[in-house]
KOLBA-431264 format. One line per field, with one value per atom (N, C-alpha, C): atom name; residue number from 0; z, x, y. Coordinates in steps of 0.02 Angstrom, whole numbers, always signed. Atoms other than C-alpha are relative to their C-alpha. Layout:
BEGIN
at CA	...
i NUM	...
pz Z	...
px X	...
py Y	...
***
This chain:
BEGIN
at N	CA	C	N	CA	C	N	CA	C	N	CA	C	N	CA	C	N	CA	C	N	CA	C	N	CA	C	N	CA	C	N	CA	C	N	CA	C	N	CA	C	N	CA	C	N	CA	C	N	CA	C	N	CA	C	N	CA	C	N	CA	C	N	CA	C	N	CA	C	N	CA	C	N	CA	C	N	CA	C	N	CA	C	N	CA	C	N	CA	C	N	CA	C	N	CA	C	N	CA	C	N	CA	C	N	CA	C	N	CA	C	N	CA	C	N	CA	C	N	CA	C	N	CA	C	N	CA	C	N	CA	C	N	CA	C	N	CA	C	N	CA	C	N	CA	C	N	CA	C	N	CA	C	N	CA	C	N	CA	C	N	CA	C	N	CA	C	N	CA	C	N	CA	C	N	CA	C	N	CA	C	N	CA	C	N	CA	C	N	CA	C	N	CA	C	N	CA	C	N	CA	C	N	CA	C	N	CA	C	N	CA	C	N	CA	C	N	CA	C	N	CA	C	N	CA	C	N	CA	C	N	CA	C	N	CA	C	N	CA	C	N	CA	C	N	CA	C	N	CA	C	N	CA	C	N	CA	C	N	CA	C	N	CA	C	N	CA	C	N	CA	C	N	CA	C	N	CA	C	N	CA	C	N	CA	C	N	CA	C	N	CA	C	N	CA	C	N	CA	C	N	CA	C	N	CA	C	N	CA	C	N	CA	C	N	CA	C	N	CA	C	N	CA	C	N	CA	C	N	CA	C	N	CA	C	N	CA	C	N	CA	C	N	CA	C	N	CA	C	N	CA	C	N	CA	C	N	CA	C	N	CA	C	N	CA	C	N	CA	C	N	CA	C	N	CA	C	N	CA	C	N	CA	C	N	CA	C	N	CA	C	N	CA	C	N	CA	C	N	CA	C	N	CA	C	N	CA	C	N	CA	C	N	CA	C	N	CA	C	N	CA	C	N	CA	C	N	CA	C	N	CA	C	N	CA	C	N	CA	C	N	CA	C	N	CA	C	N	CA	C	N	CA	C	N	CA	C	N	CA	C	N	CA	C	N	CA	C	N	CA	C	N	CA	C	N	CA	C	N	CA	C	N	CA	C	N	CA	C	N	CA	C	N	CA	C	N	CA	C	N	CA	C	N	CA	C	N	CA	C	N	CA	C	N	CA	C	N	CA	C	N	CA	C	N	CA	C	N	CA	C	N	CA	C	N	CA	C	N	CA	C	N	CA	C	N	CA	C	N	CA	C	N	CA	C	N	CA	C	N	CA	C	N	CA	C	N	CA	C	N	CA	C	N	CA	C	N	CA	C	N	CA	C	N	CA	C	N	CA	C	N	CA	C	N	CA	C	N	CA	C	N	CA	C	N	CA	C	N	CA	C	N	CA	C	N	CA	C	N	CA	C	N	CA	C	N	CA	C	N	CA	C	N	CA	C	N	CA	C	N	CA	C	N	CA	C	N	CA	C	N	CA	C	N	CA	C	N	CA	C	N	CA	C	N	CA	C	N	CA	C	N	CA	C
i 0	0	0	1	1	1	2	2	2	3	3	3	4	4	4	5	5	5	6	6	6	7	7	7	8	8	8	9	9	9	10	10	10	11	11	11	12	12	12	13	13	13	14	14	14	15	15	15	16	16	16	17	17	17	18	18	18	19	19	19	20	20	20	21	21	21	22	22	22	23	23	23	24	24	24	25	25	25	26	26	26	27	27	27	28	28	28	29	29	29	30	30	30	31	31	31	32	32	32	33	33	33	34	34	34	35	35	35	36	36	36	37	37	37	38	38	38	39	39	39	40	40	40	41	41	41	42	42	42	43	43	43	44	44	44	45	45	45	46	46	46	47	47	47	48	48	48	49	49	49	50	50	50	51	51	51	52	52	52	53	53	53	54	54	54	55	55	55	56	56	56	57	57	57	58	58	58	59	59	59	60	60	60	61	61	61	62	62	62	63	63	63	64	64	64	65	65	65	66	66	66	67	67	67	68	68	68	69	69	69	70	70	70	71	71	71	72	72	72	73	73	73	74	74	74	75	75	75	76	76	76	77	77	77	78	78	78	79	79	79	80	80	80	81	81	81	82	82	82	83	83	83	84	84	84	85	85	85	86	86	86	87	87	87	88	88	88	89	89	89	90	90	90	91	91	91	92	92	92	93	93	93	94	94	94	95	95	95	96	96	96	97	97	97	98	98	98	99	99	99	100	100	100	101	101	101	102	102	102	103	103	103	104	104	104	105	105	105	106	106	106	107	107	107	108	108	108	109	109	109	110	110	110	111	111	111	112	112	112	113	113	113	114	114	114	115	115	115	116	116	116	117	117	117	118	118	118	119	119	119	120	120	120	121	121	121	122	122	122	123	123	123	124	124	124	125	125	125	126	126	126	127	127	127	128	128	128	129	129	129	130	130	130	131	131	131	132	132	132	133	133	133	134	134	134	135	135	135	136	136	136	137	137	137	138	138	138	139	139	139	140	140	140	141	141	141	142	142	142	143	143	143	144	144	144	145	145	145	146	146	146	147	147	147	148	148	148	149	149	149	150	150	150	151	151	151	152	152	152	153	153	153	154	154	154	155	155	155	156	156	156	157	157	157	158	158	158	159	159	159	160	160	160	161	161	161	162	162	162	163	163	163	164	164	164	165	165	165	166	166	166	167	167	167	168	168	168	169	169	169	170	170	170	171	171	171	172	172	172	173	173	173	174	174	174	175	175	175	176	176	176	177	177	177	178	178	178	179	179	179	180	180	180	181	181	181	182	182	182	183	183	183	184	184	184	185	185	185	186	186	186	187	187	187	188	188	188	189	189	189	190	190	190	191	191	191	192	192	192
pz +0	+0	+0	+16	-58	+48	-16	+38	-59	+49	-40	+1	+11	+15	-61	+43	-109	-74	+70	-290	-63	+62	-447	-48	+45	-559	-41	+75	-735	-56	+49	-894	-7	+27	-942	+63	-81	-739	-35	+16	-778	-60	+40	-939	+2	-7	-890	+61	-67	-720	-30	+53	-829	+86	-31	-687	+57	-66	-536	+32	-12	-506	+59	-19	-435	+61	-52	-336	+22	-14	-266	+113	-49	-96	-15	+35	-189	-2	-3	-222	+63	-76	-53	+30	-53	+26	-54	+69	-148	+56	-51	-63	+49	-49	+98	+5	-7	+73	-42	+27	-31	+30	-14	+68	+65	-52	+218	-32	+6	+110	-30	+1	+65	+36	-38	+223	+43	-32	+286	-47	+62	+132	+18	-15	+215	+75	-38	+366	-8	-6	+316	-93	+75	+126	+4	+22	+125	-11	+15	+128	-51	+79	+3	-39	+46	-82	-26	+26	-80	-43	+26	-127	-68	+33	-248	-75	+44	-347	-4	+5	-297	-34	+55	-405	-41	+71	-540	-39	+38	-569	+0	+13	-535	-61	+52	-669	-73	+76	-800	+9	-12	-750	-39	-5	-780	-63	+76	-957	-45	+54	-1020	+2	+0	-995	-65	+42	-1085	-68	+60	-1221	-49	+39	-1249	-8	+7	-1237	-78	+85	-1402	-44	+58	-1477	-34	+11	-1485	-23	+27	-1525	-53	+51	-1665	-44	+26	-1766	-94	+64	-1938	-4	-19	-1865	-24	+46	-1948	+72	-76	-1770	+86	-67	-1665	+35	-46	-1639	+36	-49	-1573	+45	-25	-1490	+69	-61	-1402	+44	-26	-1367	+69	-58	-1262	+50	-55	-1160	+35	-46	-1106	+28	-9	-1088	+89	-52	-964	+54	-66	-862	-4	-39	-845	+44	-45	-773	+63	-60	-661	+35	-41	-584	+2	-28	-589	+67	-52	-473	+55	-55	-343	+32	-23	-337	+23	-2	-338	+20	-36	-239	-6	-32	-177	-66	+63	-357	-62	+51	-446	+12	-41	-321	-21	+7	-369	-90	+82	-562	-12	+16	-536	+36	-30	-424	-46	+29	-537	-57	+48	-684	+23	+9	-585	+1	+9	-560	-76	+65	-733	-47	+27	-782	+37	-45	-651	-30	+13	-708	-77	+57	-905	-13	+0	-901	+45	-41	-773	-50	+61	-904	-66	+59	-1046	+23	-39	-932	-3	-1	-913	-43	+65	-1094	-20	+42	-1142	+28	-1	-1023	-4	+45	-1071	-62	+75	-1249	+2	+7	-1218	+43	-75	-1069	-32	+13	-1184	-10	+7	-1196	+76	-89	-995	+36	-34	-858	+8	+10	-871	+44	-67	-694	+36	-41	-633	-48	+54	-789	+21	-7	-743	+82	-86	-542	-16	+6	-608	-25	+27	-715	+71	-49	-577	+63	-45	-447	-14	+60	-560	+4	+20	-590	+84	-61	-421	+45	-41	-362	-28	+49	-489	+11	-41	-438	+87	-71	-261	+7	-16	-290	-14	+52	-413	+85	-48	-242	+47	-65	-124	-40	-22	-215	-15	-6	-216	+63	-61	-31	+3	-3	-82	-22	+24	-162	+24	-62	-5	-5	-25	+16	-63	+59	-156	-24	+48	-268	+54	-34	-97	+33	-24	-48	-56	+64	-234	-18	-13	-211	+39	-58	-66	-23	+15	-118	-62	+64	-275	+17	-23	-181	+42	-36	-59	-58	+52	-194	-44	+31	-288	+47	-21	-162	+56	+1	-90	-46	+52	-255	+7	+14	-271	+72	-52	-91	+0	+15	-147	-55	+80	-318	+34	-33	-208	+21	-41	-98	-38	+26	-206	-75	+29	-313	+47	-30	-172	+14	-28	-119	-78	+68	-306	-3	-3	-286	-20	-3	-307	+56	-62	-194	+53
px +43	+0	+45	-55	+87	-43	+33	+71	-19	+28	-36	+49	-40	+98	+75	-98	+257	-62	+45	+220	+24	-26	+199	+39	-37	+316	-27	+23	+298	+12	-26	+304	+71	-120	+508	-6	-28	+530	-15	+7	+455	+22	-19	+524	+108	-59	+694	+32	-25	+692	-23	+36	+589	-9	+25	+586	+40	-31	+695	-64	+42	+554	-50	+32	+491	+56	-55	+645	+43	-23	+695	+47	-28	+722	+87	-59	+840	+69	-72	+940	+41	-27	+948	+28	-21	+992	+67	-88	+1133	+42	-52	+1185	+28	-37	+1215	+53	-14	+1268	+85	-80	+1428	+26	-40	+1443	+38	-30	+1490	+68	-51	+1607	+51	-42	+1681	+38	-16	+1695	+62	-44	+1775	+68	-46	+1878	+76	-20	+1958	+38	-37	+1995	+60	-46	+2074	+36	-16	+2150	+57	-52	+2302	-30	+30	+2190	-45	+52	+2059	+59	-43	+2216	+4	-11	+2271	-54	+48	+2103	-26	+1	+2073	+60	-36	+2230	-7	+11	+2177	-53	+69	+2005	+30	+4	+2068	+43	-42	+2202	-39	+31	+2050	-40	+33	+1954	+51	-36	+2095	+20	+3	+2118	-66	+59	+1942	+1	+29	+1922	+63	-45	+2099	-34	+13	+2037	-73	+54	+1864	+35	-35	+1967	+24	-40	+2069	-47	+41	+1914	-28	+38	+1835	+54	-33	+1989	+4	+8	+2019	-87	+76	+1821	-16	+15	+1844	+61	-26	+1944	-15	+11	+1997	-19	+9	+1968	+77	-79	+2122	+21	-19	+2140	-21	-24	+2175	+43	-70	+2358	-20	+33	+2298	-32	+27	+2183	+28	-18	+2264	+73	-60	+2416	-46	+17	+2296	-21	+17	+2219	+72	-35	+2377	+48	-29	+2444	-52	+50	+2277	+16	-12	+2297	+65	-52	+2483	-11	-23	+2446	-59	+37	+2316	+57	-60	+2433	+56	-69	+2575	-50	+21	+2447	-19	+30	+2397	+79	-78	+2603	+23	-39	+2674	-59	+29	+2537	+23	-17	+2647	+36	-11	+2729	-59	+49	+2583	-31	+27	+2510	+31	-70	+2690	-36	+4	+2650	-67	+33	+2478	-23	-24	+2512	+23	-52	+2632	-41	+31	+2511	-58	+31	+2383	+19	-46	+2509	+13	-30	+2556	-93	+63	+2346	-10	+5	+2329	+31	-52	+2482	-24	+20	+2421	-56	+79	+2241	+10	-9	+2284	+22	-43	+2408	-54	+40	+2281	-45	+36	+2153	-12	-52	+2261	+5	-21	+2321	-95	+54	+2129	-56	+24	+2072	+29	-11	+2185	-3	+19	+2157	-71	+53	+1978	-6	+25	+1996	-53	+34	+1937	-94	+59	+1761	-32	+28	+1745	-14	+19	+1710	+45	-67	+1858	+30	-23	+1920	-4	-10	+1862	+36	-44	+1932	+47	-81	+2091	+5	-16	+2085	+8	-12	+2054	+27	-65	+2184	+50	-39	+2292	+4	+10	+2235	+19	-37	+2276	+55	-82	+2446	+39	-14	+2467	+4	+26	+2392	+50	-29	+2493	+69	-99	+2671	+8	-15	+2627	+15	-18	+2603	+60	-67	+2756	+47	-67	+2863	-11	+5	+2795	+2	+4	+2803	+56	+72	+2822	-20	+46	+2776	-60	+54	+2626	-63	+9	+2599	-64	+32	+2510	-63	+74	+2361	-22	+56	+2337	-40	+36	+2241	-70	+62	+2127	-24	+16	+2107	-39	+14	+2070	-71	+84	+1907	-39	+24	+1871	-32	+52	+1817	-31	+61	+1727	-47	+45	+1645	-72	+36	+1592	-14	+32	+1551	-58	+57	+1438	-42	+50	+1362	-44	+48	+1310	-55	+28	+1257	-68	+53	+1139	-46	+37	+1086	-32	+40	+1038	-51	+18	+974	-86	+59	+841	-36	+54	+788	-29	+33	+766	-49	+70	+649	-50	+45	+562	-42	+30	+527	-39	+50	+460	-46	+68	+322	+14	-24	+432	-19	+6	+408	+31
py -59	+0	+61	-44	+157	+64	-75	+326	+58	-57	+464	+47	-63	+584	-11	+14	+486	+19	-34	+578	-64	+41	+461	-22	-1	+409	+28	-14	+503	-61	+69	+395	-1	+11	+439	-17	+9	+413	-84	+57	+233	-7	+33	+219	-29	+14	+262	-54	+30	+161	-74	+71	+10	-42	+26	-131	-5	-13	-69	+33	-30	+13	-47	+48	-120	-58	+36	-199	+60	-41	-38	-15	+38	-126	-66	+27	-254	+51	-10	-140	+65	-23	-29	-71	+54	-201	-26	-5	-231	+40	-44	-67	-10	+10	-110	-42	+65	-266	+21	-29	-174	+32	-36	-47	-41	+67	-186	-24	+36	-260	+34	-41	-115	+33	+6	-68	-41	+58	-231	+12	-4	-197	+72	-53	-26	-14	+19	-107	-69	+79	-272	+7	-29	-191	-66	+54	-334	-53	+61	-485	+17	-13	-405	-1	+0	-370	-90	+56	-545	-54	+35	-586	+13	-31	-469	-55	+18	-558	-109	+62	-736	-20	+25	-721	+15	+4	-639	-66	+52	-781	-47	+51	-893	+9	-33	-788	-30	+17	-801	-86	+66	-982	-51	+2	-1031	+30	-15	-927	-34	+45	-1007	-73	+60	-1181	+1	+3	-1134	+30	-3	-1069	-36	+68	-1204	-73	+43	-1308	+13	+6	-1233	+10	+10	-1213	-57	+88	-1395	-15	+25	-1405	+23	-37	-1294	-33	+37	-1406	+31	-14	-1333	+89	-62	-1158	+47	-2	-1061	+49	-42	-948	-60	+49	-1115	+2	+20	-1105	+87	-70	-921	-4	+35	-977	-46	+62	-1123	+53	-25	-994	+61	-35	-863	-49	+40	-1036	-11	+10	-1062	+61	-50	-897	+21	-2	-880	-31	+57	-1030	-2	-7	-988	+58	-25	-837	+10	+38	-896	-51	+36	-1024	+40	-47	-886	+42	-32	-796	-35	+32	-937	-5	+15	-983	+58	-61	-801	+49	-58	-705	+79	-71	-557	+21	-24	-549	+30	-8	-556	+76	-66	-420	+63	-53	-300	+10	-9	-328	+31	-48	-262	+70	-50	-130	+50	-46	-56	+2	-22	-70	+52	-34	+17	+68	-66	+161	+29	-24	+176	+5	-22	+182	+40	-87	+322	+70	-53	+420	+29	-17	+395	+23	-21	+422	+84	-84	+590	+24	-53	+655	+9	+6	+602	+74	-39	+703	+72	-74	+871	+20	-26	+874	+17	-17	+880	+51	-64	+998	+53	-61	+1122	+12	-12	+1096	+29	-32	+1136	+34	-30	+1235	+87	-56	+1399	-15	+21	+1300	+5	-22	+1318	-42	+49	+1216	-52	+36	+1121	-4	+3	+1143	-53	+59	+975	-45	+48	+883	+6	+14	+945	-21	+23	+937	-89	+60	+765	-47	+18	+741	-1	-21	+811	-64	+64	+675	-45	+69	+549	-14	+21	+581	+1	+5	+622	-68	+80	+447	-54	+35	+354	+13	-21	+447	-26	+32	+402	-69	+57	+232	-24	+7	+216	+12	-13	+289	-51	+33	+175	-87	+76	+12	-35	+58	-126	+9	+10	-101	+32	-7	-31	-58	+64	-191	-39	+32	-273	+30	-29	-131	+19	-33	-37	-34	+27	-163	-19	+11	-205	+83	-55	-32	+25	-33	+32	-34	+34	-122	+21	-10	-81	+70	-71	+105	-20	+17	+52	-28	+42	-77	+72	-71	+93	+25	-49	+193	-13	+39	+55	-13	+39	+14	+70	-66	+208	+22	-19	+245	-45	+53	+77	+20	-21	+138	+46	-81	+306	+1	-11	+272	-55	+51	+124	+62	-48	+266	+30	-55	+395	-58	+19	+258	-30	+15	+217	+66	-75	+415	-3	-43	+436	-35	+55	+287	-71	+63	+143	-41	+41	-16	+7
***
């Protein structure tokens, strides 16, 4: 039973919300349920870390094998030996990540430094190219952060090794899962469930 005082959705409101509209609880409880583990994620950043690098090597583990499954099933396929070279390229570096944890951890550490540093600079160069168009002040602050975040990590690792990649989840996790918390409410306040 909905209160008379929450105001109707309009049609674009329902067209653009389509059937959240309707699990708007779902996803306040999504929310929480991230922001907890994002949370947990802020206090305990070395084990998310380690965890963080122990799925994805189960991830690339797990898609080399299905790879090398249809390669071999694709028999006569002229992008087999390709093929059979990324399955095992996969499931080596899945098993390089269950064996070599704290290496594996350093190698993507240092890549996320060097996508911080490039994407900031990318950032910078393009809001001063358009800076005479205006508004351009957070583009660059956000360039600026970037490169900033990306030179820090670069000085601190590899001993940054251990926390960045679970720390860097850990706020996405918070951030996805505010958002999904906010985005529930505010379809429940408009006449959502």
């Amino acid at each position: 039973i909905m209160n008379q005082n929450i105001p109707q959705l309009s049609e674009l409101q329902k067209k653009v919300l389509g059937d959240a509209v309707k699990h708007s609880g779902k996803l306040i409880f999504i929310g929480v349920l991230l922001i907890v583990c994002g949370s947990l994620g802020i206090l305990a950043e070395a084990a998310f870390s380690l965890a963080t690098i122990t799925l994805l090597g189960s991830i690339a583990f797990v898609a080399g094998v299905f790879i090398g499954v249809h390669a071999f099933q694709s028999k006569g396929w002229k992008a087999f030996i390709v093929q059979t070279l990324f399955a095992v390229l996969y499931v080596g570096i899945g098993i390089y990540t269950w064996t070599q944890p704290i290496n594996a951890l350093e190698g993507l550490t240092i890549w996320i430094a060097a996508i911080l540093f490039i994407t900031g600079a990318m950032r910078l160069i393009s809001a001063i190219q358009h800076w005479s168009m205006g508004n351009m002040t957070w583009t660059a602050l956000s360039g600026v952060l970037s490169i900033v975040l990306g030179v820090m990590i670069m000085n601190n690792w590899p001993g940054a090794s251990t926390w960045v990649p679970g720390m860097l989840l850990a706020i996405e996790l918070l951030l996805q899962g505010w958002s999904l918390f906010f985005i529930g409410i505010a379809i429940r306040k408009a006449g959502g469930n």
